[in-house]
C-alpha positions, 0 to 999 in steps of 0.5 A: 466479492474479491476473492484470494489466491486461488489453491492457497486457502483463505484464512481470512474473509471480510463480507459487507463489513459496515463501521461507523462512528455515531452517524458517520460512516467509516466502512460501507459494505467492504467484502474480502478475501484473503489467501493463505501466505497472501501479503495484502496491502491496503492502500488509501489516504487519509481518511480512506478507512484502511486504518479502520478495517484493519482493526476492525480485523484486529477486534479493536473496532466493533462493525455495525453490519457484516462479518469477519470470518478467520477460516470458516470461524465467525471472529466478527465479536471475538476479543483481539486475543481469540482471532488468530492475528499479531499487531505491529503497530505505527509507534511499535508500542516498545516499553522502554524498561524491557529488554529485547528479549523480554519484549519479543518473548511477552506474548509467550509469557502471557501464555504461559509458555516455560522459560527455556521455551520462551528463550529458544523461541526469542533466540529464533526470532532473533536470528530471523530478524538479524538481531543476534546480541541485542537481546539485552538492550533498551528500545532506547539503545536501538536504531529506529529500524532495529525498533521496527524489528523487534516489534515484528519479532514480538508480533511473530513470536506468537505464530498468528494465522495472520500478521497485520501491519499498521504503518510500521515504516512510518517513522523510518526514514527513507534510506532505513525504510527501504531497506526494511521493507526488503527484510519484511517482505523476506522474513513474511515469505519464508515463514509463509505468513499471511499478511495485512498491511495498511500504507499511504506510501504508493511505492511500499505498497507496490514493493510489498504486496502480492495484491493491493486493495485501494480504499475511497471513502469507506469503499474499495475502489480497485483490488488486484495485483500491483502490475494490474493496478499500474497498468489499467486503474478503474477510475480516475481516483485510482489512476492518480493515486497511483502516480497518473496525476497529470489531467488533460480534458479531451473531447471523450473525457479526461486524461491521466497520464504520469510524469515519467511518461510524457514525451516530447516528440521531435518534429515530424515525430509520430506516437501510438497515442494522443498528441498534444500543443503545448508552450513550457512554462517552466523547468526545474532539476530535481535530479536525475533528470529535468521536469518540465511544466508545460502548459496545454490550453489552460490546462498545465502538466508535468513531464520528465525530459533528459535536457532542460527545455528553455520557458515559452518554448513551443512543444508537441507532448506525445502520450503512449497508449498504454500509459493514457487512461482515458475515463469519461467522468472522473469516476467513470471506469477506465476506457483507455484502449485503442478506440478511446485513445484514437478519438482523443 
């Protein structure tokens, strides 16, 4: 079982956790842990089962087989109010006739908090979440990425054990959803809060997490920290969908690669690496830098190059050895050291 961070104690722990929905199987035999002040991120496309296992975290999901436990507390059957977590959901779910200060101290309300307590703890929150003077204005006077924020206040207002995230950022658009992401992951380290985030975006998660869990069909396919993850996939699903989507079949097996990692070898240039013949089919600018499509065999991949290199130009594509991830099968586990890279 994945454990969490070693010394820091583990709010949360999920053992063989089965979901299904009639005869289908969404979750099958998910086991984690998570550490206190952990940011996790769960990470998978569409229909992975990130969305499932988190609110099945949550208590909106039931399991048909295994446990969820907050601490050494069994929460497995426990209503969503009695598990110690707070939700910030994908649509931020912001009633458009309250203020923000009615929204973020709603929880409080409910529980039976005094009003000049409500309204020091909402201050609080927003002063944390850079909101100060808003706490009169509608959702609909806001900004998408004040939205996001008074969603998060409403969320940490409670003081939950554990904050789970499900998409927040995904209606922001690029340039906002940057930026939050810095403020999320500032705000989550200074209160020290554990935290579960579910992301189809690569980048948000390599951002945000202390350790990323990578779901495949109903199962974790890798968990470990992002550097870990990046530089040693276990399999090829892993690998591409990390970025190393570019395939070459060689005799030992398949070949990942990412774009950015290419390179085109001079003449008489040598690399640490599998080399490859290849012709350029074509190339295009999508800023910054030329991508150049180059076709191996019958096989075609991308590379990024500093200057644009002209169509049926012939070229040596050179692949370092730390960025070649060899695996035998496509779901083999990666074998990308040395030996494997030489006999390629």
């Amino acid at each position: 079982m994945e454990t969490g961070r070693a010394g820091g104690g583990t709010p949360l722990t999920v053992e063989g956790l089965e979901v299904a929905y009639g005869r289908t199987a969404v979750l099958r035999d998910v086991s984690l842990a998570v550490g206190a002040g952990e940011f996790v991120a769960l990470l998978g496309p569409s229909g992975c089962g990130k969305t499932t296992l988190l609110r099945a975290i949550a208590g909106f999901v039931t399991p048909s087989g295994g446990r969820i436990l907050a601490g050494a507390r069994e929460i497995t059957r426990e209503p969503p109010e009695r598990r110690g977590c707070a939700m910030v959901f994908q649509s931020y779910a912001l009633w458009p006739h309250m203020s923000v200060a009615k929204t973020i101290g709603y929880g409080l309300n409910v529980r039976g908090w005094d009003k000049p307590r409500i309204a020091s703890r909402v201050e609080e929150m927003l002063r944390l979440l850079r909101l100060e003077g808003l706490g009169a204005r509608l959702p609909a006077q806001l900004s998408g990425g004040q939205r996001q924020r008074v969603a998060l206040g409403r969320a940490l207002a409670v003081d939950p054990e554990i904050l789970l995230l499900d998409e927040p950022m995904s209606n922001l658009d690029a340039r906002v959803r940057e930026g939050v992401r810095h403020e999320l992951r500032a705000v989550q380290q200074a209160l020290g809060i554990t935290a579960i985030h579910v992301t189809h975006d690569r980048e948000e998660a390599m951002i945000l997490a202390d350790r990323i869990v990578i779901l495949e069909g109903g199962r974790i396919a890798q968990a470990g920290p992002p550097e870990e993850l990046w530089r040693r996939p276990a399999n090829a699903y892993v690998a591409d969908f990390l970025g190393a989507t570019n395939r070459l079949t060689t005799p030992r097996g398949t070949l990942l690669f990412r774009p950015e990692e290419g390179r085109l070898l001079a003449e008489g240039e040598t690399i640490d690496g599998p080399v490859f013949e290849g012709v350029v089919a074509h190339s295009a600018y999508p800023g910054g830098r030329w991508r150049a499509t180059l076709r191996v065999g019958a096989e075609e991949v991308l590379v990024d190059v500093a200057d644009r290199v002209a169509p049926g130009q012939a070229v040596r594509l050179g692949v370092p050895a730390e960025a070649a991830h060899l695996f035998a099968d496509t779901g083999a586990s990666s074998a990308r050291h040395a030996e494997a890279i030489e006999a390629a």
